[in-house]
C-alpha positions in Angstrom: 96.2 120.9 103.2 94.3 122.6 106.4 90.9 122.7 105.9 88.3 124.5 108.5 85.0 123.6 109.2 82.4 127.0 109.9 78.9 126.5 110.0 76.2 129.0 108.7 74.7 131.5 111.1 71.1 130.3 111.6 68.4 132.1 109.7 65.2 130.9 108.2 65.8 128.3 105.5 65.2 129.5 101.9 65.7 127.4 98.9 69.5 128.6 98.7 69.9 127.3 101.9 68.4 124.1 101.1 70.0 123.8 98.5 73.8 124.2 100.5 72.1 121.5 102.9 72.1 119.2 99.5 75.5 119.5 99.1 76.5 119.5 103.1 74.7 115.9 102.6 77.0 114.9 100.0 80.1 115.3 101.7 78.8 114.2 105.1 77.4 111.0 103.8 78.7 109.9 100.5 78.2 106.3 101.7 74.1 106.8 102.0 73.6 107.5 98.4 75.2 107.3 95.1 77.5 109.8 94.4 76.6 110.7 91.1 72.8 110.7 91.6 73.3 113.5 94.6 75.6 115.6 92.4 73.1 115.8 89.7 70.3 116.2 92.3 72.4 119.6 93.6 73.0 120.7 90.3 69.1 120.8 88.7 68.0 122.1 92.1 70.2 124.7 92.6 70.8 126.6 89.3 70.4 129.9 90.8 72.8 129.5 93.7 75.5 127.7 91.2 75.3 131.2 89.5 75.7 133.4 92.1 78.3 131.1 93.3 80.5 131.0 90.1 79.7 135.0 89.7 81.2 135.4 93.2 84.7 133.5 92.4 85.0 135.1 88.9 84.3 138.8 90.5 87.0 138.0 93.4 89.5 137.1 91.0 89.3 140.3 88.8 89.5 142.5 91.6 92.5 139.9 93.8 91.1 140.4 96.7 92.2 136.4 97.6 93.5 133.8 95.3 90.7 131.2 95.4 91.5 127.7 95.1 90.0 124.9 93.3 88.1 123.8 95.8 86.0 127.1 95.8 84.5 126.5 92.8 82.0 124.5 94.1 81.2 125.4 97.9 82.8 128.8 98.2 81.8 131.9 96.9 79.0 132.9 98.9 78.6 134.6 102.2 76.7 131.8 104.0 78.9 129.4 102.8 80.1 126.6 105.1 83.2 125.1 104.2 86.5 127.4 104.4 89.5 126.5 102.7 93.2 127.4 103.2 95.1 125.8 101.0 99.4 125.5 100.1 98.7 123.8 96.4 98.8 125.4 93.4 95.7 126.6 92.1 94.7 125.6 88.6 93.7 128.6 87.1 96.2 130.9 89.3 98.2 131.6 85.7 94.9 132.9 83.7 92.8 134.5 85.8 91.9 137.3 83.2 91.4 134.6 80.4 89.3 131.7 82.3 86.7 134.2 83.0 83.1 133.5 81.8 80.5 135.7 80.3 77.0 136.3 82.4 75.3 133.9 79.1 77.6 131.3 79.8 77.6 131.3 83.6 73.7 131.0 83.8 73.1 128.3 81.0 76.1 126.3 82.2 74.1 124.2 84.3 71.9 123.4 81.1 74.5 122.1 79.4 75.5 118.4 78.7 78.0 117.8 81.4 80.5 115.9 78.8 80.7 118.8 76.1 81.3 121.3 79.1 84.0 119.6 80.1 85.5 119.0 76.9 85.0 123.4 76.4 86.9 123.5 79.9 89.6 120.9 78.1 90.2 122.4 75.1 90.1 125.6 76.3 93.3 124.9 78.9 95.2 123.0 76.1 94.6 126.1 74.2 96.1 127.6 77.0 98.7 126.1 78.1 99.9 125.5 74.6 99.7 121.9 74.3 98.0 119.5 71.9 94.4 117.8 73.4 94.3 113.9 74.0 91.3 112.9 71.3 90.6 109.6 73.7 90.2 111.3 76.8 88.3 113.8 75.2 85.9 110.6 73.7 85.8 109.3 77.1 84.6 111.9 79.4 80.8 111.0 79.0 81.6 107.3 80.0 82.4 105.5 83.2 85.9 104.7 82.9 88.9 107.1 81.2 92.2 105.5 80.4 95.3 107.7 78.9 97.8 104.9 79.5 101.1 105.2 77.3 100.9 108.8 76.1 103.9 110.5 77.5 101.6 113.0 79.1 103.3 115.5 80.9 102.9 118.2 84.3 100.4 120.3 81.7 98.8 117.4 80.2 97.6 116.5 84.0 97.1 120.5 84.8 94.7 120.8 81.6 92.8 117.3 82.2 91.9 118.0 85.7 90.3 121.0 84.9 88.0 119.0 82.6 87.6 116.4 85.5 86.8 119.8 88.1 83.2 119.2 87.8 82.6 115.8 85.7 80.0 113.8 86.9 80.4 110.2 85.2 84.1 109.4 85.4 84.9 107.2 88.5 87.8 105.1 87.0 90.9 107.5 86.2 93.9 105.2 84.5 97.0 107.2 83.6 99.4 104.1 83.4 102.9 105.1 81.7 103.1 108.7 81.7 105.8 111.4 82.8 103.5 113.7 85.3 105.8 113.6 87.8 105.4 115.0 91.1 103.9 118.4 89.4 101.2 116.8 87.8 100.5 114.5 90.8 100.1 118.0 92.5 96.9 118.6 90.0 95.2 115.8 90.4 95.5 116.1 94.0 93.7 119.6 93.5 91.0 118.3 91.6 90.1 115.1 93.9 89.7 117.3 96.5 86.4 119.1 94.8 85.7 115.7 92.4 84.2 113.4 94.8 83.1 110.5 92.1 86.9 109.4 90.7 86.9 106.3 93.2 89.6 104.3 91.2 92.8 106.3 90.7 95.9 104.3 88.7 99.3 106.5 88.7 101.2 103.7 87.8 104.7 103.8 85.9 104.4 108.3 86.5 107.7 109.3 88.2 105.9 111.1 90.4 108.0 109.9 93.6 107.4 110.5 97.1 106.8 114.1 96.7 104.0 113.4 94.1 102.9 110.6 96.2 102.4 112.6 99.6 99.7 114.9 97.8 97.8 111.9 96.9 98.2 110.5 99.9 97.0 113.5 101.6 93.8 113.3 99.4 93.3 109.9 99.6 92.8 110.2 103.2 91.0 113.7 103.7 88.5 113.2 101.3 88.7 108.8 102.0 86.1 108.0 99.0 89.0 105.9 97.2 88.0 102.6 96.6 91.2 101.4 94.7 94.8 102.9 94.2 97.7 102.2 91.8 101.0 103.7 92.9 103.5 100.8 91.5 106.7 101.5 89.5 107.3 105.5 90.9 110.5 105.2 92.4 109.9 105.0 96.1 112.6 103.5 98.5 112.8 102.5 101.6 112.4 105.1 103.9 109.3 106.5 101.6 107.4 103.8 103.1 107.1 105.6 106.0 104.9 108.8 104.5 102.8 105.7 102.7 101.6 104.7 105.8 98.6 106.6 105.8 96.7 104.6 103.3 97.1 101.8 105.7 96.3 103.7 109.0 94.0 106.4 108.1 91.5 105.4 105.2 88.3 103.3 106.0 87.4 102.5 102.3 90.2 101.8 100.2 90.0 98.2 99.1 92.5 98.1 96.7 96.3 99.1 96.7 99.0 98.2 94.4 102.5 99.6 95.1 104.5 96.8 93.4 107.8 97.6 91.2 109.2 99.9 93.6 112.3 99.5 96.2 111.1 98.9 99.9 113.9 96.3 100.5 113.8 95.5 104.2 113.2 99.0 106.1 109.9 99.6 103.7 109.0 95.9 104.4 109.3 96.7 108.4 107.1 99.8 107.8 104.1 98.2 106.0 104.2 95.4 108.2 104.0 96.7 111.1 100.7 99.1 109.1 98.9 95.9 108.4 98.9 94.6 111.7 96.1 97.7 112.6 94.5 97.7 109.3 91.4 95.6 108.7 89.4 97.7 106.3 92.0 96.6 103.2 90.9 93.6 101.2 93.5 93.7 98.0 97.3 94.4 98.5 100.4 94.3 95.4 103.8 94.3 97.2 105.4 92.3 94.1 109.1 93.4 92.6 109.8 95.1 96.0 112.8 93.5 97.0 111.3 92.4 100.2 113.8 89.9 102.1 115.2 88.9 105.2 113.6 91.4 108.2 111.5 93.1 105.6 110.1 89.6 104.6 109.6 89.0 108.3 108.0 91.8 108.7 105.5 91.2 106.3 104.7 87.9 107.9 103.7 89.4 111.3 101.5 91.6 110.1 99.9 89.1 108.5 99.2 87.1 111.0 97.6 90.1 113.1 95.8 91.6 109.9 91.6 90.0 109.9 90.8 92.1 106.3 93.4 91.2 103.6 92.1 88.8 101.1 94.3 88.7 98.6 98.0 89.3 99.0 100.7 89.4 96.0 104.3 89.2 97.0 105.8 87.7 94.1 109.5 88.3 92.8 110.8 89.4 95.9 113.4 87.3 98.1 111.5 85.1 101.1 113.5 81.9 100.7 113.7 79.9 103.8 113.8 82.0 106.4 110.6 84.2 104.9 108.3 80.6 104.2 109.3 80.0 108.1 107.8 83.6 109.2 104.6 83.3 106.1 103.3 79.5 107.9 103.5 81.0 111.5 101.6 83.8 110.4 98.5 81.3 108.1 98.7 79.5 111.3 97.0 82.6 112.8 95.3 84.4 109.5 91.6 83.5 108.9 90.8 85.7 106.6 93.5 85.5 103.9 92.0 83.5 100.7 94.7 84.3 97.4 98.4 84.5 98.2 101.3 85.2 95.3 104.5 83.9 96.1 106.0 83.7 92.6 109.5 83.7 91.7 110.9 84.0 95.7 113.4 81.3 95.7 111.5 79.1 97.1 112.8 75.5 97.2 111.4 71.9 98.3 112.8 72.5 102.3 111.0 75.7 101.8 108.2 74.8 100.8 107.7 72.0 103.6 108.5 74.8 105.9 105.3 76.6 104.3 102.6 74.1 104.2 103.5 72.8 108.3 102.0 76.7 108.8 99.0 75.6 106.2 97.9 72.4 108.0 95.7 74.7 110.6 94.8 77.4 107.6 91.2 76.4 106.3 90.4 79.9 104.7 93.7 79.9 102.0 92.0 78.8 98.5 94.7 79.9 95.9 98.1 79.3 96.3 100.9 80.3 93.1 104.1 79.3 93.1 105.8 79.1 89.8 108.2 80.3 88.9 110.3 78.2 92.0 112.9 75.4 92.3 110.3 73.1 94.0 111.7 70.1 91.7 108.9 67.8 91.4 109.2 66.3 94.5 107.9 69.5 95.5 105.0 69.3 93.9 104.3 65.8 95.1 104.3 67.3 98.0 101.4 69.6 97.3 99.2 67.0 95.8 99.9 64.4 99.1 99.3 67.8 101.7 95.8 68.1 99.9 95.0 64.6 100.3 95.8 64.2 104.0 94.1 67.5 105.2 90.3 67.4 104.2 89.8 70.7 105.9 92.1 72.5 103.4 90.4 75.2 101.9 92.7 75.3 98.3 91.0 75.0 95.4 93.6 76.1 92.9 97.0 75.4 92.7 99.5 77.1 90.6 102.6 75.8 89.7 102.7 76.1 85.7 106.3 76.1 85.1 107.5 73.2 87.2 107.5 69.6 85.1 105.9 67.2 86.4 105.7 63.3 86.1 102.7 61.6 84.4 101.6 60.0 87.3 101.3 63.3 89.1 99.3 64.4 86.4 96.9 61.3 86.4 96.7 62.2 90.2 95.8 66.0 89.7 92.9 64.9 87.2 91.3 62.4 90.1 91.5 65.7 92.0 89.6 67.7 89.9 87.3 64.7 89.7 86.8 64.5 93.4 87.4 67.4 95.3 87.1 70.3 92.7 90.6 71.4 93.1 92.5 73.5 89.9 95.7 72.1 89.5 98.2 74.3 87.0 101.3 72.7 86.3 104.2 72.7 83.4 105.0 70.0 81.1 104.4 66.3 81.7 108.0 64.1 81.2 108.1 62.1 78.3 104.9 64.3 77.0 104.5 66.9 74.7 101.5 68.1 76.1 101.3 71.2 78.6 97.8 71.8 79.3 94.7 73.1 78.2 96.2 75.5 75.5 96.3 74.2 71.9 97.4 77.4 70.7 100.9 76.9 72.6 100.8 73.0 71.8 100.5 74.0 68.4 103.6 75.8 68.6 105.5 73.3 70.5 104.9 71.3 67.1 106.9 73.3 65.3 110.8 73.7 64.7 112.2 75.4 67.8 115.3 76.7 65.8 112.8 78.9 63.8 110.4 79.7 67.0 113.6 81.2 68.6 114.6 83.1 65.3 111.4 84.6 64.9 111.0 85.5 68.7 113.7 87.5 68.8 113.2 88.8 65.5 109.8 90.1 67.0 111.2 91.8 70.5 113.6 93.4 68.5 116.8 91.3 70.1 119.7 89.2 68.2 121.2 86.3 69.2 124.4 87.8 69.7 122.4 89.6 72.0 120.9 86.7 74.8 124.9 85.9 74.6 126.3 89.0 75.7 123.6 89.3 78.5 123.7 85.8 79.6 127.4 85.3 78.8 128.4 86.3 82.2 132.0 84.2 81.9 132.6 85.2 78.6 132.8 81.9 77.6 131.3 82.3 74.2 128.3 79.4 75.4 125.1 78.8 77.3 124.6 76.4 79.4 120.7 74.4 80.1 120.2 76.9 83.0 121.8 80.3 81.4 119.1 79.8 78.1 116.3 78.9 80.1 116.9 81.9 82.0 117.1 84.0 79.5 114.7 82.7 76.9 112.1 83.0 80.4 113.3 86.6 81.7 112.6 87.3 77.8 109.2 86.3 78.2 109.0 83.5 75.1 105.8 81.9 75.0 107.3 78.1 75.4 107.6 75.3 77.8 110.7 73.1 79.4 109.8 70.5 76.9 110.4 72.9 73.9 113.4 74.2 75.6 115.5 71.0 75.8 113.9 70.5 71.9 115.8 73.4 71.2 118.8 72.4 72.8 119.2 69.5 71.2 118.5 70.9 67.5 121.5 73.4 68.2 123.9 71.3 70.4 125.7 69.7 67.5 128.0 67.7 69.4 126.0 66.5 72.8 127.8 69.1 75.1 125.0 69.8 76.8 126.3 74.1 76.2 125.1 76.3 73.3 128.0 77.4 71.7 128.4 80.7 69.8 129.6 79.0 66.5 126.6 76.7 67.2 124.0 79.4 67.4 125.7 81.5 64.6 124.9 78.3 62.0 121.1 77.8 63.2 121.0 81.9 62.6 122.4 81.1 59.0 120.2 78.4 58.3 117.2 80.2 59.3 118.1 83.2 57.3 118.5 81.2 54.2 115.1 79.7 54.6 113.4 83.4 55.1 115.0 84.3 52.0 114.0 81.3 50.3 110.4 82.5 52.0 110.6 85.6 50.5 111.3 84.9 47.0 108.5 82.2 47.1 106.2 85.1 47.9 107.4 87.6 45.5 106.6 85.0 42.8 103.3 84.1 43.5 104.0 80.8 43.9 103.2 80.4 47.8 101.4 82.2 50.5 102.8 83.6 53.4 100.8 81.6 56.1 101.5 78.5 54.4 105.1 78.5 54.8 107.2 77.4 57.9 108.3 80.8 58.7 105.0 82.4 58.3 103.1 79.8 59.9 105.5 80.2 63.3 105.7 84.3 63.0 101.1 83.8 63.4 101.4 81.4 66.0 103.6 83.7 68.3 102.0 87.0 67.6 98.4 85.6 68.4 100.3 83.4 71.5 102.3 86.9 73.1 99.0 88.7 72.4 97.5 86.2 74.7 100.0 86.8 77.8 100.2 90.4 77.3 96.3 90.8 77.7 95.3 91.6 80.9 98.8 90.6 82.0 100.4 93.1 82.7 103.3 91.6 84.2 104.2 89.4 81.7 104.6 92.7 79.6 106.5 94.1 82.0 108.8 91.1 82.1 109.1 91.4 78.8 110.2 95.2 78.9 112.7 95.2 81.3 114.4 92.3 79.2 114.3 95.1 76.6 115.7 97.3 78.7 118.3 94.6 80.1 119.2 94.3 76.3 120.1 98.0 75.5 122.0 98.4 78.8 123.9 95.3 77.6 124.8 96.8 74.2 125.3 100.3 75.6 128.1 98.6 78.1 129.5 96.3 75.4 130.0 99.6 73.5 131.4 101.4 76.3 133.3 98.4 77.0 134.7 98.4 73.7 135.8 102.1 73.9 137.3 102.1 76.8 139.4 98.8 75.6 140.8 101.2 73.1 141.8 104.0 75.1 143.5 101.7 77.1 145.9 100.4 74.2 146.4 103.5 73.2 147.6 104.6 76.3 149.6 101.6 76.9 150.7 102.1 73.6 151.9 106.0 74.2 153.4 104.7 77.7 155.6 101.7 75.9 156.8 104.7 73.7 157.2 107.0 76.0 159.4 104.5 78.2 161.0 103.6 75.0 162.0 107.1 74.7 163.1 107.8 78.0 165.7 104.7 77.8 167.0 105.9 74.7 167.8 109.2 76.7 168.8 108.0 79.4 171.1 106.0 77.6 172.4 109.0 75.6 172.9 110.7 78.5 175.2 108.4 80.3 177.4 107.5 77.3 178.2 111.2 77.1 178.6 111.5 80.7 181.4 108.6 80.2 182.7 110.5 77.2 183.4 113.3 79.5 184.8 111.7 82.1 187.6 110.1 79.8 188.1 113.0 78.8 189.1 114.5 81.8 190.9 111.4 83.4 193.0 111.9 79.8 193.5 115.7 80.1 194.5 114.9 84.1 197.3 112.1 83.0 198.6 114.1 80.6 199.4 117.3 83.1 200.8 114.8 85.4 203.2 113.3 82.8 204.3 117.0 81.7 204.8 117.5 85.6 206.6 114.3 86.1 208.8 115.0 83.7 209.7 118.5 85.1 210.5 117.3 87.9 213.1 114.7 86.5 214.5 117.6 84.7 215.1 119.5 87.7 215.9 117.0 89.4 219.1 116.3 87.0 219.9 119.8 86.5 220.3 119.7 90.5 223.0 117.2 90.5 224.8 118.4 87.6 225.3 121.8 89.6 226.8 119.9 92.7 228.8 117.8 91.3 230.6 121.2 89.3 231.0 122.6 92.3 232.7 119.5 94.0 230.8 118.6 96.4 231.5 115.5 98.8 227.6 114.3 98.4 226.6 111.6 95.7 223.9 111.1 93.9 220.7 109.0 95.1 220.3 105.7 93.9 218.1 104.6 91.9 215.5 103.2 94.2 216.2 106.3 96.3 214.9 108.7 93.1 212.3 106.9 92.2 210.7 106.8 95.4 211.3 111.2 95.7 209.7 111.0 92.7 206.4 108.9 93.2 205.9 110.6 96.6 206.5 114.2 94.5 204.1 113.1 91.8 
């Protein structure tokens, strides 16, 4: 969007003028006073030049003379105006310029009116429009500080008719639109109406398929206008090379604290890209780069700018792919980095040699305080380490440790709680060996307690999954069982609210006969059993005789809803997690199907090709018998002309000799030899 700057012509001041000079302070220093308290100081000074101003746009659009945009509303309209705009986006109210006109009554006591109800007018009245239904939360929202529409399905004209409420609202500085379908369209509203709204400093567009096309408007505003504080862009589909045009929020904005682009695709060119972005960056304090496929040189990359960057603070590259060679690149770069304090490295394959590698970079690090690892095959050993590298380095600055799904022994946990004692230092680990206990949670111990057959049974009967169903996903060999790793696997991806120890419980209810493998038949009989006792549950509680929570069933079903409720709040990964095993599921049964069918088609093709080659043998051999007919045929017609020939001849042949020897002739007949011979070489 190109935007030029022209000053007023200089003329005595009157109160319009002072009133423009209001505004001109509120976009040329936003950082010297609130917001909100200048915009309602324009607003109840400058009533008379807000009319004029609003007469002005409504008077050019009647007549066309220019299609105004958005950004008008506000500053343009009037001939000493000082901000010209040319702009390429859409304008809002482009498709009903004869029916968003406003009467002279309306336009004059608009400023008198409560700011939330106009905007809900200006809301309803585009819904009305644009023929779509209006959001009753956003509408109940507008007077507060914070509006969230997350999970609606909102679409393009859902954004179109909510920004036009937003134009001009004075209270809303947190916008959350998490989970909706906006796409790049909507995106292209927003960015309209940011450009005029200057108090939305905490925009989420999470989980929107808007994509890099949706993206670059925001990005655009973001950096223009730069009164962003925080900015949610995860899960939108970018890829690598869309890094590149994302760049901006790193290079060109001097108050954006907070970014999260996690759940996107940057795989090793994006990583390169950002990287090399944080290296001149220093006014960024908060960065998500987490399910991004980072690895290898985009890992690398990630590291070195790092080690160059003096703003990050905290820094979340979880469930990507660092491994070795990234925990090599991450302790060169916290031998440099003062300023980092919280760093996520969750779920990246991290293993014991890897995590030695790490914490040789950490020795030199005193500004580090939270480290998370779960989620990682440290082994305990591993976390032995930990606990001896914050014993021999006083100058450490980590205060909390997070490794929640690794077991433990009970001497490491008898160590941990000195360390609390002494130094103050949060240490979150898994299960102790040889102890049911897991930590500070008696809601989760409580379920431990219970029968892991029926906490299994229940969890999936909850998510909506069978067991059949962890099988065919997790079933890669088609073996028909699961070994220790394959359910743990999938009973974590699946997001079940239980520790190792209740794991191998639960391996060792099912595993009749000490395999150490679930087997189908195996799981199929625990499914029977607990089947029998919910009906058993049922009939209890249709007789009165028992209540609900007092039964075994009931009593787990509680435990796990108030246990998943606990994760999924404020957590929004874990319900993430949780939804893409969903997903995982229905992709599983859609290719079983698929499978299935295409199984089918194939034996009935090999079928019709067996019968067809049947066929084709069976004329084939048809064919040559009759060709063999006809050729004995015609050997037989050929012997038989021969033998009438042959015995012409002899005929002749005697008739010949008969006639010579009338007629006295001296010569004798041939021998036998002689005439058989004549004959042979006749025939």
């Amino acid at each position: 969007m190109d935007i030029a700057l022209a000053r007023p012509l200089s003329a005595p001041k009157s109160k319009t003028e002072k009133s423009q000079n209001d505004n001109r302070s509120l976009i040329k220093r936003p950082q010297t006073a609130s917001p909100y308290v200048m915009a309602v100081k324009y607003r109840n000074k400058a009533k008379v030049a807000s009319r004029k101003t609003n007469r002005a746009i409504i008077t050019r659009r009647r007549t066309g003379r220019r299609k105004a945009s958005l950004i008008d509303s506000e500053y343009g309209g009037c001939e000493s105006s000082f901000h010209t705009y040319n702009t390429s986006l859409t304008d809002l109210f482009d498709e009903f310029n004869d029916d968003f006109d406003f009467d002279e009554e309306e336009s004059e006591s608009r400023s008198d009116k409560d700011p939330a109800s106009y905007c809900e007018n200006q809301y309803r009245r585009m819904c009305k429009m644009l023929n779509i239904s209006p959001v009753s939360s956003f509408i109940r929202e507008l007077s507060k500080k914070r509006v969230s529409v997350r999970h609606r399905s909102l679409c393009p004209k859902d954004a179109k008719a909510m920004s036009v409420a937003l134009l001009e609202n004075p209270t809303v500085q947190i916008l959350d639109m998490t989970d909706n379908e906006i796409g790049p369209k909507g995106a292209l509203y927003l960015a309209e109406m940011l450009t005029d709204n200057r108090i939305i400093t905490d925009l989420n567009l999470s989980d929107n398929q808007i994509g890099i096309e949706g993206a670059k408007h925001i990005v655009n505003i973001a950096v223009e206008v730069d009164n962003f504080t925080s900015l949610n862009l995860s899960g939108n589909g970018f890829r690598e090379f869309d890094a590149i045009h994302l760049t901006k929020l790193f290079e060109d904005t001097h108050n954006l604290l907070r970014l999260t682009l996690s759940h996107n695709e940057f795989r090793e060119f994006g990583g390169k890209v950002i990287g090399d972005a944080l290296k001149i960056n220093d006014t960024l304090e908060e960065l998500d780069l987490s399910w991004n496929h980072l690895r290898f040189d985009g890992a690398d990359a990630i590291a070195d700018g790092l080690a160059l960057n003096q703003g990050l603070k905290k820094l979340d590259i979880s469930w990507n792919g660092f491994s070795m060679r990234g925990c090599e690149s991450l302790a060169k770069a916290l031998g440099f980095n003062e300023y980092l304090i919280e760093l996520n490295l969750e779920c990246n394959r991290i293993n014991k040699d890897a995590l030695e590698k790490l914490l040789k970079g950490m020795k030199t690090n005193q500004s580090l305080e939270v480290l998370k690892l779960g989620w990682n095959p440290i082994t305990t050993k591993g976390a032995q380490m930990i606990l001896d590298f914050i014993n021999d380095n006083p100058t450490s600055g980590l205060k909390k440790v997070d490794i929640r799904t690794q077991l433990v022994e009970k001497e490491f946990s008898e160590n941990v709680k000195r360390l609390k004692e002494d130094k103050d230092i949060m240490f979150i680990h898994g299960p102790i060996r040889g102890d049911h206990g897991v930590g500070e949670d008696d809601d989760e111990l409580s379920l431990i307690d219970e029968n892991p057959i029926i906490v299994l049974m229940e969890f999936g009967h909850m998510n909506g999954f069978r067991l059949t169903d962890l099988f065919s996903v997790f079933d890669k060999d088609g073996s028909k069982s699961l070994d220790l790793s394959e359910i743990k696997t999938g009973l974590m991806m699946a997001g079940i609210p239980l520790q190792e120890h209740c794991l191998e419980l639960l391996i060792d209810k099912l595993d009749d006969d000490d395999s150490g493998e679930i087997e189908y038949a195996e799981m199929m009989q625990a499914q029977m059993i607990h089947r029998r006792q919910k009906a058993q549950m049922m009939k209890d509680i249709a007789d009165g005789s028992v209540d609900i929570e007092k039964t075994e069933v009931g009593r787990v079903r509680g435990k796990l809803h108030k246990l998943m409720a606990k994760h999924m709040d404020g957590n929004p990964a874990f319900k993430r997690r949780v939804d893409d095993f969903k997903k995982l599921l229905e992709s599983s049964q859609k290719d079983e199907i698929l499978r299935k069918e295409f199984e089918k088609k194939v034996a009935m093709r090999r079928s019709s090709k067996v019968e067809r080659e049947r066929k084709q043998e069976i004329t084939k051999a048809t064919e040559e018998a009759l060709q063999d007919i006809i050729e004995a045929d015609t050997i037989e017609s050929q012997m038989h002309v021969d033998t009438n020939k042959l015995s012409n001849l002899t005929l002749e042949k005697v008739d010949k000799d008969h006639t010579l020897l009338n007629n006295g002739t001296n010569k004798t007949p041939r021998s036998n030899k002689n005439e058989n011979d004549w004959i042979a070489l006749h025939v």
